[in-house]
N, C-alpha and C positions, 0 to 999 in steps of 0.2 A: 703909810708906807710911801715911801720916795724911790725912783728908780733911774739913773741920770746912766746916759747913755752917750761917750764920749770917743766921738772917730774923730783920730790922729789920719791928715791925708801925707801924703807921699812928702817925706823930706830929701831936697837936692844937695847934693856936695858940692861944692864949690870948684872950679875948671881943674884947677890944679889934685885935688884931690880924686886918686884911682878908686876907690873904694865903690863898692855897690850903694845906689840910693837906698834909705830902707823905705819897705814897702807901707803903705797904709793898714792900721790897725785899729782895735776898739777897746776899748776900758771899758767894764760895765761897773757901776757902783750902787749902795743901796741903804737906806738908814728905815729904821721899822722904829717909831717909837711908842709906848704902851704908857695913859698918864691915866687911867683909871682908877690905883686906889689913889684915896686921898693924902696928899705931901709927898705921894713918890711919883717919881718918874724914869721909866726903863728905857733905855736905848739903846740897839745893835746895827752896828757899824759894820758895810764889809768894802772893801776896796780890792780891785782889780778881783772877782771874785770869780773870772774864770783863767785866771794865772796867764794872761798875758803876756806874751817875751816884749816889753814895751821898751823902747831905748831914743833917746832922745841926740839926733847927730851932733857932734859934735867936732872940735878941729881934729887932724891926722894926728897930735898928742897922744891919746887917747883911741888904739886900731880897734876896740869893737867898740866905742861911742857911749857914752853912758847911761848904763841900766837903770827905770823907774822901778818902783817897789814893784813888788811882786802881792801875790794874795794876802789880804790882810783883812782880821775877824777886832772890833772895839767893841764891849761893852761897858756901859754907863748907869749908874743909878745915882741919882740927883733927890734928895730930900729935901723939901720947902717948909720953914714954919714963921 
């Protein structure tokens, strides 16, 4: 099990732009993977997995700044022979 722990610090606007800075925030992410029987292999993915309002600033274009994904579940099974 893997467990990656990712803090965004404080993003500034630029002079000209009025907008609020956005605040600092966390992404937690996490991949579990199971290779015990033989030729398989399981794996469960989760991303942003406490739903995050994550947004990454961007120009005045664009007035609430563009949103990262939100929670998200992958799973994988990989067969080897």
């Amino acid at each position: 099990m893997n467990i990656q722990n990712n803090w965004i610090g404080k993003q500034h606007r630029e002079h000209v732009d009025l907008r609020a800075n956005i605040s600092p925030y966390v992404i937690i992410d996490f991949n579990l993977i199971n290779n015990t029987l033989t030729h398989w292999q399981f794996s469960l993915y989760g991303r942003n997995i406490f739903d995050t309002d994550a947004r990454d600033a961007e120009d005045s274009d664009l007035p609430k700044d563009l949103p990262l994904q939100g929670r998200s579940f992958y799973l994988e099974a990989q067969y080897s022979f």
